[in-house]
C-alpha positions as CSV (number, residue, x, y, z in Angstrom):
1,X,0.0,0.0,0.0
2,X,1.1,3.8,-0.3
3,X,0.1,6.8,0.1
4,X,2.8,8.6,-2.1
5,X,0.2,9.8,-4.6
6,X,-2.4,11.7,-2.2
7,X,-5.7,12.8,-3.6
8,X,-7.6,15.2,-1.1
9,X,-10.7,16.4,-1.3
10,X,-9.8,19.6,-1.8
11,X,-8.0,18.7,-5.3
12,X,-10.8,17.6,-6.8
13,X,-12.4,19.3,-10.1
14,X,-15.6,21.3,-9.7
15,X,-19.0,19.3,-10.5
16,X,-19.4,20.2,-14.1
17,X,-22.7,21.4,-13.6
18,X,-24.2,19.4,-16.5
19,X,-27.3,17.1,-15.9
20,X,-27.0,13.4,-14.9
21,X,-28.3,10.7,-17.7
22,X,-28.6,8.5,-15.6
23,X,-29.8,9.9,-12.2
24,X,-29.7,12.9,-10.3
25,X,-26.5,11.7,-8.0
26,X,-24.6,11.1,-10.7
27,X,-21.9,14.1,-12.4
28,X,-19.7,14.5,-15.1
29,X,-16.5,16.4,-14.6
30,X,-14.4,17.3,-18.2
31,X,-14.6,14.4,-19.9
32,X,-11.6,12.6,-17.9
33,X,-13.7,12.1,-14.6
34,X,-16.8,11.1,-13.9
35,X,-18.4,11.1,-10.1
36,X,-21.2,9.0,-8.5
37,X,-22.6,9.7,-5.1
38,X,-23.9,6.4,-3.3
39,X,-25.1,8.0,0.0
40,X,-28.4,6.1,0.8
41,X,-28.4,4.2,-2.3
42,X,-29.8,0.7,-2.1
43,X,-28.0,-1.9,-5.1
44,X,-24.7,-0.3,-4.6
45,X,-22.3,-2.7,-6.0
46,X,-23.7,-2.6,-8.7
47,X,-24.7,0.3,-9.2
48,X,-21.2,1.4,-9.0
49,X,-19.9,-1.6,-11.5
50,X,-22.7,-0.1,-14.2
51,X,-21.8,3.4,-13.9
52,X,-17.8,2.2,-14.5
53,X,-19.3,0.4,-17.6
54,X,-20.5,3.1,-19.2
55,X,-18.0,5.7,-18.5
56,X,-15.3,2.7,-19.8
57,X,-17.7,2.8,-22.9
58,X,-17.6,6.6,-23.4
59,X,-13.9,6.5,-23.0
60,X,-13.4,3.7,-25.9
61,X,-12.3,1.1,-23.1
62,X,-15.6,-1.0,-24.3
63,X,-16.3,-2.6,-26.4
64,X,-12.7,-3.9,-26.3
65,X,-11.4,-4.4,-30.0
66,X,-8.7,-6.9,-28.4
67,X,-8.3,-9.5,-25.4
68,X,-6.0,-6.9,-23.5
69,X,-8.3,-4.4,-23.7
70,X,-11.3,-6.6,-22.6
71,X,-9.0,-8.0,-20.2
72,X,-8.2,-4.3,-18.3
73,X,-11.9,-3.5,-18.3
74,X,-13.1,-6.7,-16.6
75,X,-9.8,-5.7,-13.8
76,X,-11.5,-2.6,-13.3
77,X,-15.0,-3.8,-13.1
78,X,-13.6,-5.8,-10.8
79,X,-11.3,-3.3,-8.8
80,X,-14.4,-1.2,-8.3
81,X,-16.6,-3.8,-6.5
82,X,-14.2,-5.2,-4.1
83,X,-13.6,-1.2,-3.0
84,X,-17.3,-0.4,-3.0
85,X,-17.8,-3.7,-1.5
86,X,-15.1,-3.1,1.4
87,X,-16.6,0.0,2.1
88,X,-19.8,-1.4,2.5
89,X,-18.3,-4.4,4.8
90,X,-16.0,-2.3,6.5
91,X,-16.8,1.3,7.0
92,X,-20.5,1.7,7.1
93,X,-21.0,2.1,3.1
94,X,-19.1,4.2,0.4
95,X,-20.4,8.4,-0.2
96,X,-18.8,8.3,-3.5
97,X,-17.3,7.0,-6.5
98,X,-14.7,8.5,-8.5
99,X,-13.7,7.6,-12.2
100,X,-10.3,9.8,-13.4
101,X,-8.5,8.9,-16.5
102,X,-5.5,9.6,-17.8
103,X,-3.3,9.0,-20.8
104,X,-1.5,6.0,-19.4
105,X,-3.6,4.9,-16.3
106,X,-7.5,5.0,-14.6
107,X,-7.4,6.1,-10.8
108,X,-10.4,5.0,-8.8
109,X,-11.3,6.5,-5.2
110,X,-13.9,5.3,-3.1
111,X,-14.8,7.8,-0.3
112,X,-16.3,6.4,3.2
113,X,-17.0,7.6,6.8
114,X,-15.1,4.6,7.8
115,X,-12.5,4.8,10.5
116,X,-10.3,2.0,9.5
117,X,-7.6,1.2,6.6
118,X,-8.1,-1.8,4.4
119,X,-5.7,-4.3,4.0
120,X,-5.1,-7.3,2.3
121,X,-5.5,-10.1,4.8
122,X,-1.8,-11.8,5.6
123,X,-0.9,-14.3,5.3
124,X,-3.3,-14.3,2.2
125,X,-4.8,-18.3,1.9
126,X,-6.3,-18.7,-1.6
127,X,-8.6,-21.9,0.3
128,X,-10.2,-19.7,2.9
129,X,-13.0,-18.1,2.5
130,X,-13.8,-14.4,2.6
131,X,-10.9,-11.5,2.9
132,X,-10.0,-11.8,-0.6
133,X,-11.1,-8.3,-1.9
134,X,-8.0,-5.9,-0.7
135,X,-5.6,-8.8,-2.0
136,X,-7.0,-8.7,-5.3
137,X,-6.9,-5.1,-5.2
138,X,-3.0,-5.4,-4.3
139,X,-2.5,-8.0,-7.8
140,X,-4.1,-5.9,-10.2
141,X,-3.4,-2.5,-9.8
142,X,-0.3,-0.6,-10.5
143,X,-0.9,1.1,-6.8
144,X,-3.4,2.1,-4.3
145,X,-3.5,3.5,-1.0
146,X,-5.3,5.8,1.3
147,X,-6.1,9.2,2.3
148,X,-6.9,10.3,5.3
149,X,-9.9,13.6,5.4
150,X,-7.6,15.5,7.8
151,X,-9.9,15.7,11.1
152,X,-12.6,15.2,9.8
153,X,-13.9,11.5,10.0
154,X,-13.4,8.7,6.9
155,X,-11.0,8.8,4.0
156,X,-10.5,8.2,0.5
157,X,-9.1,4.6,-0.6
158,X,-7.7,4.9,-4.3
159,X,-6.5,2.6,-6.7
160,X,-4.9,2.9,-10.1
161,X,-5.0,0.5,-13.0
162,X,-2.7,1.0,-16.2
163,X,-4.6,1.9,-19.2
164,X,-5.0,-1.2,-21.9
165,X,-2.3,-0.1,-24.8
């Protein structure tokens, strides 16, 4: 885990203003970010996995032309539920989910109330069940972390996945 690349709150780009397609929680920043608010949202998973569908669709990620490309959209379908999923495990449900691409690489935050950090369970035991989701998180991204609201309660757990080529 590492924290070397924080993300506050505070750096985030203003809500475009634009209207939602899909539902009234749901902004578009630019067209390199893309945020969904899950407070007191029932279906959340996914929810959250169909709202990183289409914004993978707008951004030519899907459908995938090639088996690498299909390949790093499935990983970050996949990314995204075990975070949303964690947070809804671990630190009383997500508040929000945040899509931003770049050239070379998709970061993925999940904010929560949640006092606690994830982790991926050690030793990790592929038999047992359960405790999987931060492990998974570990193998397929290029790095995630977390980052802490200053004094204010929860935090932001991010994740970054390399763009397909």
């Amino acid at each position: 885990m590492s924290t070397t690349r924080p993300f506050a709150a505070d750096d985030r780009e203003p809500d475009s203003g634009e209207p939602a397609e899909v539902g009234e929680t749901e902004t578009r920043e630019a067209e390199t970010a893309r945020r969904l608010r899950l407070t007191g949202e029932s279906g959340i998973v996914p929810r959250a996995r169909d709202f990183t569908r289409q914004a993978l669709r707008d951004w030519g990620w899907l459908p995938a032309a090639t088996a690498d490309r299909r390949a790093a959209a499935e990983d970050v379908l996949l990314v995204v539920s075990e975070l949303v999923t964690n947070a809804c495990l671990h630190a009383g449900g997500p508040e929000e989910l945040l899509l931003r691409r770049g050239p070379k690489s998709l970061r993925l935050e999940v904010v929560d109330s949640g006092p606690g950090e994830p982790a991926p369970r050690t030793p990790h035991r592929a038999g047992r069940p359960g405790g999987h989701g931060m492990f998974i998180v570990q193998r397929l991204c290029l790095d995630w972390g977390v980052v802490r609201n200053g004094d204010q309660p929860g935090k932001t757990v991010w994740a970054e996945l390399a763009a397909p080529s």
